[in-house]
C-alpha positions in Angstrom: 0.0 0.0 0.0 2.7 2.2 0.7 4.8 1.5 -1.8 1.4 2.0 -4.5 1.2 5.7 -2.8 4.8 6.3 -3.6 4.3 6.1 -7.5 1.0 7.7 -7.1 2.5 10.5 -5.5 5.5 10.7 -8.5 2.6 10.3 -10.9 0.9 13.5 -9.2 4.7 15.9 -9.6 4.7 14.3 -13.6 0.8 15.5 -14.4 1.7 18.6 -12.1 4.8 19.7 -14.4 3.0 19.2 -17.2 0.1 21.0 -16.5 2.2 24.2 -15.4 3.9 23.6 -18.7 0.8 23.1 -20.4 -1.0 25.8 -18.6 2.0 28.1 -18.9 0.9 31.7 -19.2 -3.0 30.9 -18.1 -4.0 32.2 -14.5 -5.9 29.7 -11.8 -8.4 31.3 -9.9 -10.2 30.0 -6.9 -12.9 28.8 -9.3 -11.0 26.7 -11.2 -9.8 24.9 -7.5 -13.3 24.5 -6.6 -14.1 23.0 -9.7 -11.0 20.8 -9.7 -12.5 19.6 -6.1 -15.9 19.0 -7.3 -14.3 16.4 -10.1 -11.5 15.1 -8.0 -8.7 16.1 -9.6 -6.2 15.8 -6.6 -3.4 15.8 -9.3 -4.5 19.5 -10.4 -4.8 20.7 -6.1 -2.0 19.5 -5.6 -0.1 21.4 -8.4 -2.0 24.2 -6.8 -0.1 24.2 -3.6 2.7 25.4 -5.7 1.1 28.6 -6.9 2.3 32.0 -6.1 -0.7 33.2 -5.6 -1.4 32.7 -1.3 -5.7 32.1 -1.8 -5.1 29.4 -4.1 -2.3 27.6 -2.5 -5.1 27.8 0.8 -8.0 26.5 -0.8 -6.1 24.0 -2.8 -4.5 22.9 0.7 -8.0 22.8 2.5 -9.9 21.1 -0.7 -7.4 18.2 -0.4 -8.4 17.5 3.1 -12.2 18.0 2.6 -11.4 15.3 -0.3 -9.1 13.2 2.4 -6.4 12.7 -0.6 -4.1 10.1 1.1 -1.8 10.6 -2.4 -1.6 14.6 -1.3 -0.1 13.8 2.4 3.9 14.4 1.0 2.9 17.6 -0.8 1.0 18.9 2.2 3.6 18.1 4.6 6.0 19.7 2.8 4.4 22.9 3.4 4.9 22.7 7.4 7.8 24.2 6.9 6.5 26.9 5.1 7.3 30.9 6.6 3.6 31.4 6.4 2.3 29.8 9.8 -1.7 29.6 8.5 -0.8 28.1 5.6 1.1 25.2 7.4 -1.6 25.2 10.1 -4.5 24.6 7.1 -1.9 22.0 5.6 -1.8 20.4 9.2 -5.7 20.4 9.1 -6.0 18.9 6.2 -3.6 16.1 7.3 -5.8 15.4 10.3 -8.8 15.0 7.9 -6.8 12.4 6.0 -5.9 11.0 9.2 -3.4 8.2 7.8 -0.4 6.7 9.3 1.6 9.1 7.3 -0.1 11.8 8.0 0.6 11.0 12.0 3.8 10.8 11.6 3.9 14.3 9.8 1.4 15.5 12.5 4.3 14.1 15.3 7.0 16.1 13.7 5.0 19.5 14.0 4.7 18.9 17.0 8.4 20.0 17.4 8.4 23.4 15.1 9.5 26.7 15.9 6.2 28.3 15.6 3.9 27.7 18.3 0.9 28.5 16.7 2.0 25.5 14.2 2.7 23.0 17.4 -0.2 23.9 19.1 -2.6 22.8 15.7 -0.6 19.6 15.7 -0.8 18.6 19.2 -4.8 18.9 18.8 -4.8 17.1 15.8 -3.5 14.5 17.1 -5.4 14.4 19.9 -8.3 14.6 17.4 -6.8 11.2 15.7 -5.9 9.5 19.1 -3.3 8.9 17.9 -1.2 6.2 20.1 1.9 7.1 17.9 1.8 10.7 19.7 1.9 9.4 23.2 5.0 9.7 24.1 6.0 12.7 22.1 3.6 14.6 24.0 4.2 13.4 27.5 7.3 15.2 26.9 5.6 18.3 25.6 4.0 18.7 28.7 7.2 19.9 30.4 7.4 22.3 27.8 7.6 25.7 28.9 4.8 27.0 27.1 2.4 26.9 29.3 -0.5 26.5 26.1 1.3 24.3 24.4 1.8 22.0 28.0 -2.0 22.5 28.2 -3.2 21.5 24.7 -0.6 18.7 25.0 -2.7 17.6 28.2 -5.8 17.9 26.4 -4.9 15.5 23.7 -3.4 13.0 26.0 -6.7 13.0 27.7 -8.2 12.6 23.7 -6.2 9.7 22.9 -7.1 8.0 26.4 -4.2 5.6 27.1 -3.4 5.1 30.7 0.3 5.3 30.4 -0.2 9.0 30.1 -2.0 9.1 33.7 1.4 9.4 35.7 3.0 11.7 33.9 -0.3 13.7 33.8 -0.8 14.1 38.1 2.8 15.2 38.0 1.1 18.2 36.2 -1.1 19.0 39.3 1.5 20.1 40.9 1.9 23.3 38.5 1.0 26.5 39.2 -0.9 27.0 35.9 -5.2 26.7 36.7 -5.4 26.4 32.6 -3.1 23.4 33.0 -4.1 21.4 36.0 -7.7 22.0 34.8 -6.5 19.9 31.4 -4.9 17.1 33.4 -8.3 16.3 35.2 -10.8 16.6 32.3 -7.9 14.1 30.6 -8.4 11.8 33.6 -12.0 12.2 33.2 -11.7 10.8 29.2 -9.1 8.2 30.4 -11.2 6.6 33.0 -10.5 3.2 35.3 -9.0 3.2 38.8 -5.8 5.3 38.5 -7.7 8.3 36.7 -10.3 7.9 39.8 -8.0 8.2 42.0 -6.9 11.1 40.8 -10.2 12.7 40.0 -10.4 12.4 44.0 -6.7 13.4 44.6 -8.4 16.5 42.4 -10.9 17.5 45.3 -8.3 19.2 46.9 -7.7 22.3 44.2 -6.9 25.6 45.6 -8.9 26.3 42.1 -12.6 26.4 42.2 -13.6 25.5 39.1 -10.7 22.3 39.3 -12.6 21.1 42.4 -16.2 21.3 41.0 -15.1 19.6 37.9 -13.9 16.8 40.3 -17.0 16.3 41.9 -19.3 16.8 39.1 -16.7 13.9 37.3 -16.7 11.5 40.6 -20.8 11.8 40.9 -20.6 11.0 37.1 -18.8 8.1 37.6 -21.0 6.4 40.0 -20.3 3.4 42.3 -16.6 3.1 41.2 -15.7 6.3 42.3 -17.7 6.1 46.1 -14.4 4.3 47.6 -12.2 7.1 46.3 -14.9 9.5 47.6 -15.1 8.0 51.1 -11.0 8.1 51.2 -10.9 11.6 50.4 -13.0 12.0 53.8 -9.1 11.5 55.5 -7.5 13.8 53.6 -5.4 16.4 54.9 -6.7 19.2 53.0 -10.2 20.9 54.2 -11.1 21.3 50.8 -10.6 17.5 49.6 -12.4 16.7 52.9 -15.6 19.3 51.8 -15.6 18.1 48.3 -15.6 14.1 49.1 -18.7 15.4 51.2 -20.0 16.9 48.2 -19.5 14.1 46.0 -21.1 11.7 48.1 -24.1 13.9 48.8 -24.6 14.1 45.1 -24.4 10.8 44.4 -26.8 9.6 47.4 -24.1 7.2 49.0 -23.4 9.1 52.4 -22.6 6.6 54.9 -24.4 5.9 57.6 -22.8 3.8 60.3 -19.3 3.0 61.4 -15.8 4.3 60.8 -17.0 5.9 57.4 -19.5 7.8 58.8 -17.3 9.4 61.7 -14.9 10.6 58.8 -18.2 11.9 56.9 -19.6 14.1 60.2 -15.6 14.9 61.2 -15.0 16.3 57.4 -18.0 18.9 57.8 -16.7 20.3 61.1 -16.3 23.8 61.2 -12.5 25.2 59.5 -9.0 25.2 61.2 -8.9 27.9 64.4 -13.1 27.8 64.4 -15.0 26.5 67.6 -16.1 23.4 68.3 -19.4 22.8 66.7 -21.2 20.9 69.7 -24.0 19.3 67.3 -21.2 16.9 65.5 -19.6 16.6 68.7 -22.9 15.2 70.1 -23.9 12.9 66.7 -20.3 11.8 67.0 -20.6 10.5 70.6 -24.0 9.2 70.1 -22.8 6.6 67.6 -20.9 5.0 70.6 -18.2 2.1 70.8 -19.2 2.1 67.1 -17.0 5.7 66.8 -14.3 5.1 68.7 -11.8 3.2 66.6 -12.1 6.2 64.0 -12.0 8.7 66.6 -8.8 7.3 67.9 -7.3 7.7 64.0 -8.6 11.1 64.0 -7.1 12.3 66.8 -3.6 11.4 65.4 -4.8 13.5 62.1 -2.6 16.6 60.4 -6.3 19.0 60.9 -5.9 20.7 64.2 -9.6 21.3 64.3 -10.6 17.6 63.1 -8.3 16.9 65.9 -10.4 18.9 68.7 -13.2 17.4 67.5 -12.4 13.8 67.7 -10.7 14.6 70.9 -14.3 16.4 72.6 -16.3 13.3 70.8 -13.8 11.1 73.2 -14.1 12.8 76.3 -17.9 12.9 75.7 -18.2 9.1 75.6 -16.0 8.9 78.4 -15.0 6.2 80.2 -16.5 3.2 78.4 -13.7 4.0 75.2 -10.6 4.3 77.7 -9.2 1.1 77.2 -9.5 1.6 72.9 -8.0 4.8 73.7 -4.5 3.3 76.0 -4.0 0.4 73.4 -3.8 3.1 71.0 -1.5 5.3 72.7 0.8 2.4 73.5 0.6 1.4 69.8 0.9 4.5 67.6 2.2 7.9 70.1 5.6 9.2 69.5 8.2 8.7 71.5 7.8 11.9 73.5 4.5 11.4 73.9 4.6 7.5 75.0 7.0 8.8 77.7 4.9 11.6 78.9 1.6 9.5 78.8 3.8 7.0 81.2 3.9 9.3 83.5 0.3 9.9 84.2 1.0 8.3 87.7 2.3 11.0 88.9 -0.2 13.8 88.2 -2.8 15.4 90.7 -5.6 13.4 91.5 -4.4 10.1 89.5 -5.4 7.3 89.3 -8.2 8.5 87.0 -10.0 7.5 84.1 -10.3 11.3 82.8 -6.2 11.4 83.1 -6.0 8.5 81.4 -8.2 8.8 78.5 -7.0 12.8 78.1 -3.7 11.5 78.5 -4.1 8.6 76.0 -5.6 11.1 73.8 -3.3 13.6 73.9 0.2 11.2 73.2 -1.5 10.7 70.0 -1.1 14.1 68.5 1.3 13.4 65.6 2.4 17.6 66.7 3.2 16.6 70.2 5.8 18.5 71.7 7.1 18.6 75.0 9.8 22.0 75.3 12.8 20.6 77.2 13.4 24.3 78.1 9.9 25.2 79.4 9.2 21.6 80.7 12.4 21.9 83.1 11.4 25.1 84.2 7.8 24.0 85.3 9.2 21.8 87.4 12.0 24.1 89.3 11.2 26.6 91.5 13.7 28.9 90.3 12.5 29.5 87.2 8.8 28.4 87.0 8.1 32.3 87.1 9.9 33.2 84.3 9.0 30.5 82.4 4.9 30.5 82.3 5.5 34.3 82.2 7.4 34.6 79.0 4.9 36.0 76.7 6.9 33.1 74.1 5.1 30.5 76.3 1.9 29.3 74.5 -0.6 26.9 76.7 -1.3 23.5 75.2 -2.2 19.9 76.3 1.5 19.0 76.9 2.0 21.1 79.4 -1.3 21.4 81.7 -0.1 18.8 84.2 3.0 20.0 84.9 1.1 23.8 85.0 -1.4 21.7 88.0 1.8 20.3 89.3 3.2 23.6 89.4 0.3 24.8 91.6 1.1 21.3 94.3 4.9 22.8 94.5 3.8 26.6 95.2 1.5 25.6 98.3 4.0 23.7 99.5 6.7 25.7 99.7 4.8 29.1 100.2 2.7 27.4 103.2 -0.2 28.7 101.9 -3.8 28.5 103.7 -6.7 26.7 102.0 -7.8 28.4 98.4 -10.0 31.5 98.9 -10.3 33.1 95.9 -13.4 35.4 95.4 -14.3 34.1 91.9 -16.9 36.3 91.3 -14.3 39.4 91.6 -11.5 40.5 90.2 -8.8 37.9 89.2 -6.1 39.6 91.5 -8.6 39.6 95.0 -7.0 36.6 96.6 -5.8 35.7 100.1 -3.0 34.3 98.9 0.9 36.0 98.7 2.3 36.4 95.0 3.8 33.3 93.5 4.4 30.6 90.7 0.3 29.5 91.3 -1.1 32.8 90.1 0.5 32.3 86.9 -0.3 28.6 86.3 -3.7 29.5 87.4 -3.8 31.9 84.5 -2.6 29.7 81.9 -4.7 27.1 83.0 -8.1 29.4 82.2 -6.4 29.8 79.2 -6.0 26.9 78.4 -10.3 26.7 79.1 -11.6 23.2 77.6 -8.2 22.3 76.6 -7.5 21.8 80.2 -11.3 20.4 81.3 -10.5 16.5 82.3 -6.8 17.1 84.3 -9.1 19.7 86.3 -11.6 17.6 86.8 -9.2 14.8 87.6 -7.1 17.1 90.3 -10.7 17.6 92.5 -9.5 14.2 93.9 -6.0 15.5 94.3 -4.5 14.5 98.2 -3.7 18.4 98.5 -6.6 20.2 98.9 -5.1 23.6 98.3 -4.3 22.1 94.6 -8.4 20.7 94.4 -9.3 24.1 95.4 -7.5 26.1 92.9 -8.4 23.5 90.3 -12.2 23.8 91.2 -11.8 27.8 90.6 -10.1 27.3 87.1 -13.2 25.4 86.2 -16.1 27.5 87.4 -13.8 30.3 85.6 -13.8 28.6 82.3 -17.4 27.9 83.1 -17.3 24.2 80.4 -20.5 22.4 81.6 -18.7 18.9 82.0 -17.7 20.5 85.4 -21.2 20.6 86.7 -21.6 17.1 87.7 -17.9 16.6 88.9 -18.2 19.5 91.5 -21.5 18.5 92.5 -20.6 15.1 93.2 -17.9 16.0 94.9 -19.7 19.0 97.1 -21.8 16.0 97.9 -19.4 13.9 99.4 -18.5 17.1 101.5 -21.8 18.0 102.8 -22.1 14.6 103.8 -19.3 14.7 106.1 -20.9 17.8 107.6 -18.0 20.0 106.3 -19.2 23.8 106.7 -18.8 24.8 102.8 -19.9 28.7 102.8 -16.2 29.3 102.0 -15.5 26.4 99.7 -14.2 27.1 96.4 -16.4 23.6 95.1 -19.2 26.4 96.3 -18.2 29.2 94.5 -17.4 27.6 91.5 -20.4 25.5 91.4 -22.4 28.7 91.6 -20.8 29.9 89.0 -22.3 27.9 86.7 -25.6 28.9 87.4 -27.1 25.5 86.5 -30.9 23.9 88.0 -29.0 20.6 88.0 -26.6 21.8 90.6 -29.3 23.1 92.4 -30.6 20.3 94.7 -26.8 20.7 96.2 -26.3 24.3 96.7 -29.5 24.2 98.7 -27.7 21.9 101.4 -25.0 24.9 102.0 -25.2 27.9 104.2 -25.5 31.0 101.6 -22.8 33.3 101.1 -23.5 36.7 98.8 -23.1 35.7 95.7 -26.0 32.5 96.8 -27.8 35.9 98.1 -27.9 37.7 94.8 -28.7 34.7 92.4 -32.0 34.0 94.3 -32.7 37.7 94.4 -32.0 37.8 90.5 -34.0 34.8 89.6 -36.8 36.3 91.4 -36.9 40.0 89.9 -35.5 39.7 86.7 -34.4 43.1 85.7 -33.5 44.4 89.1 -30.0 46.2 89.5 -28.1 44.9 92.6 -25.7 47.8 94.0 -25.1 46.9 97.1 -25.3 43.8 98.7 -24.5 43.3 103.1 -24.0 40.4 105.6 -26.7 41.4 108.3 -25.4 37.8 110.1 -25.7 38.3 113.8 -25.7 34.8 114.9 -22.9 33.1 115.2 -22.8 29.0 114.0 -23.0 27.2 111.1 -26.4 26.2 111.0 -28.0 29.4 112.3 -30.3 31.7 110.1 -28.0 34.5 108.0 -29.5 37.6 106.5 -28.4 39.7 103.5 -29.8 43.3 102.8 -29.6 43.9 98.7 -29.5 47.6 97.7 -31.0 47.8 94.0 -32.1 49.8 91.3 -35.4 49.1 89.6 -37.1 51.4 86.8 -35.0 53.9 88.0 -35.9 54.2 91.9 -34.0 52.8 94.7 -34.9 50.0 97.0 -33.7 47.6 100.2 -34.6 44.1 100.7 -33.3 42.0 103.3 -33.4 37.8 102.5 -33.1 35.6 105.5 -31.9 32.1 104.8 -33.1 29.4 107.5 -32.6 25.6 107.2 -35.4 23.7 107.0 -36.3 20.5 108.2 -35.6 18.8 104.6 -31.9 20.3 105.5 -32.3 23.2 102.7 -31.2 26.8 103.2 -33.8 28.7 101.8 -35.3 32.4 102.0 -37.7 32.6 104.9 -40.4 34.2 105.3 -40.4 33.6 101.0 -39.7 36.5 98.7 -42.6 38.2 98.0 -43.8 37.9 94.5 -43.6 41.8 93.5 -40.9 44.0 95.1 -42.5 47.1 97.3 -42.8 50.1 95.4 
């Protein structure tokens, strides 16, 4: 066949010589090459390429491919190399319509010519022929610095369809041309099977929008295949993978609905890196049970800070019953530093305790743990403890909250300091006690707020009651509500001993809280103020307290106690005194009983 084009083609330069000799001093017009196409005469076209004049030479070269003249592929190739760049383009066209194995090979060489106009219409058309010939021509074009030409090499790629290109193809993600990656998924997209899937899903992640959508739009396309690569993507370190494998799945109705695949699928939804804990996944996350943990365990370990915080809440919520899960986990998969530190759990205020334990475990699995030798050491010397929770370098996390508690056990011991009687409803500074390490660990611990919730909770319990009381303050100063039950519990235990608990900082915290649940408790103590004010304020909503006065007269703990309240109330002044007496259920409560309207 080849050789029968050959002398075809030699025939077509004879009849072409002598027609021109023939013709010799007669014009061609673009008639006479529409004409010559209507009857076939490929000899006569292609002696039209030679013409001076630039129409004919265009229409003869476009006629030939409209006619697909396999015998005119030489003679069109030859004018690739021609200065105009249209007329090699509309000879490249034409070779695409012919669309021959000599014609590819043509189409390969363009591929490689100076002007880029000229490449770029070869690299399409041969995309346009899928050609397999091209492949590996233009997986090397990609690298090419022209970002169009990289792009329409892409494109074609994706045309032809052959897997091989795939690789070379998510290399091309990397870049930071939009136009470019854009090309290398819609390629993946027209190549199709598993690798191009995978990469589609890879794709979620796109700082691009429109890369993203086109992702998800593809996935949701292809169906069932794509849901593993979807649920995958749930893992991913980047947000915006995470939000589009949410996406994806949405759209394609296979959200999951039980097990480790659906903690990833409530976990990728949570709120952005540095936002707050958004309680309602927290809650859906904790419902699911022993059925979450084993996820929640993997996410805790995860590069997303906030996934992270909300994987670690979920824990804590379920509590106790996933501590075990939680210590095989620590002991299999922490860091070094963070196995060590967990191993010491021991020694910590108010251990043994399954909080410590499960925050600990928690905690140790933080791929970002860090332990500062510098700031650690200091902690734990009294020389420079001061210095080192003041530096305004130091920055509160889990690492470091025992060793801030521990701080707090070292400073009442060496300060001899009396039992904790902070005023929490004042100012942070009004405080019985002298100025030392404490104050400064006390701060960083309310900084620390929920980070710190469960070693708090844990030091209650802790054999120095000067440490318990501080640690009670920190949590009615944070105000989390996991503190509630905790303090109540453990104001029960007191009352039950028949400890006198007007001055307790378990009190005052508990108040603090102002919760109904708490209640039944605070109704067992002998009032102070603050007890004073809350009943006052329940009762006459709106009312402005300004003054508020011990009118106690009787000494002993169970004897009545009075408080006059000075307040404000549409603008006029008023006095009311409440007298608390204990009843015979044990409750302190106002008596005679607030009337229902304030005196006028």
């Amino acid at each position: 066949m080849k050789k029968k084009t050959i002398v075809i083609y030699h025939m077509l330069v004879i009849v072409c010589i002598l027609g021109l000799v023939g013709l010799k001093g007669c014009e061609r017009t673009i008639e006479d090459v529409a004409k010559w196409k209507s009857q076939g005469k490929i000899g006569k076209l292609v002696c039209a390429l030679g013409e001076e004049d630039r129409e004919i030479r265009f229409a003869a070269a476009k006629a030939l491919g409209e006619l697909k003249a396999e015998p005119a592929v030489e003679p069109l190739a030859a004018l690739l190399a021609e200065s105009d760049p249209q007329l090699a383009i509309t000879a490249i066209e034409s070779l695409v319509a012919i669309g021959n194995e000599s014609a590819e090979k043509h189409l390969v060489t363009a591929i490689y010519l100076e002007h880029s106009k000229v490449c770029l219409s070869a690299i399409n058309g041969l995309g346009t022929l899928k050609s397999i010939r091209a492949l590996q021509p233009l997986i090397i074009t990609l690298n090419s610095p022209d970002n169009e030409i990289a792009t329409a090499a892409a494109t074609s790629l994706g045309l032809i369809g052959d897997e091989e290109s795939i690789k070379p193809l998510a290399a091309k993600m990397q870049s930071h041309s939009s136009s470019l990656r854009l090309a290398c998924v819609k390629s993946f997209r027209n190549i199709g099977g598993q690798e191009a899937t995978a990469e589609l899903a890879n794709a979620l992640g796109d700082i691009n929008n429109k890369i993203r959508q086109f992702s998800i739009d593809s996935l949701v396309a292809i169906g069932e295949p794509a849901e593993t690569y979807a649920l995958a993507a749930l893992r991913n370190k980047n947000a915006q993978a995470r939000l589009g494998a949410v996406a994806v799945l949405k759209d394609s109705a296979t959200v999951p609905t039980a097990g480790n695949d659906l903690v990833w699928y409530l976990l990728a939804q949570a709120p952005g890196e540095n936002k707050a804990i958004d309680a309602a996944t927290v809650s859906q996350l904790a419902d699911m049970g022993n059925d979450a943990v084993e996820a929640l365990l993997e996410a805790v370990a995860h590069d997303s800070s906030n996934l992270r915080e909300h994987a670690f809440r979920a824990l804590e919520t379920i509590g106790e019953p996933c501590l075990l899960q939680a210590i095989n986990a620590a002991e299999a998969h922490a860091g070094p530093a963070g196995k060590q530190w967990f191993n010491e759990r021991t020694t910590w205020a108010g251990a043994p305790s399954w909080r410590i334990d499960l925050w600990g475990a928690a905690t140790a699995l933080n791929p970002y743990f860090k332990l500062n030798n510098h700031d650690a050491t200091g902690l734990q010397s009294k020389e420079s403890s001061l210095r080192t929770v003041a530096t305004s370098k130091f920055q509160v996390s889990r690492e470091y909250i025992p060793l801030l508690i521990d701080q707090i056990r070292e400073a009442a011991k060496s300060e001899n300091i009396e039992l904790f009687k902070i005023d929490l409803f004042g100012a942070d500074s009004q405080t019985i006690y002298e100025e030392g390490d404490w104050r400064i660990s006390r701060k960083h611990l309310v900084t620390a707020g929920d980070l710190a919730v469960f070693p708090l909770i844990a030091a209650l319990d802790a054999s120095d009651q000067r440490v318990a009381n501080v640690c009670a303050n920190v949590l009615g100063t944070v105000g989390d509500q996991r503190a509630v039950l905790p303090l109540t519990e453990a104001l029960s235990r007191q009352v039950d001993k028949g400890e006198h608990l007007t001055l307790s900082a378990f009190y005052i915290a508990l108040q603090k809280f102002d919760d109904p649940a708490a209640e039944a408790i605070l109704l067992k103590i002998r009032p102070d103020t603050h007890r004073a004010i809350r009943i006052f304020e329940r009762q006459y909503p709106g009312c402005r307290i300004t003054d508020t006065r011990s009118k106690n007269t009787q000494a002993g703990y169970s004897r009545p106690i009075a408080f006059q309240l000075d307040y404000h109330r549409d603008g006029k002044a008023g006095k009311l005194v409440i007298i608390f007496r204990k009843n015979d259920k044990g409750d302190w409560v106002p008596t005679p009983a607030l009337p229902t309207e304030l005196p006028r």
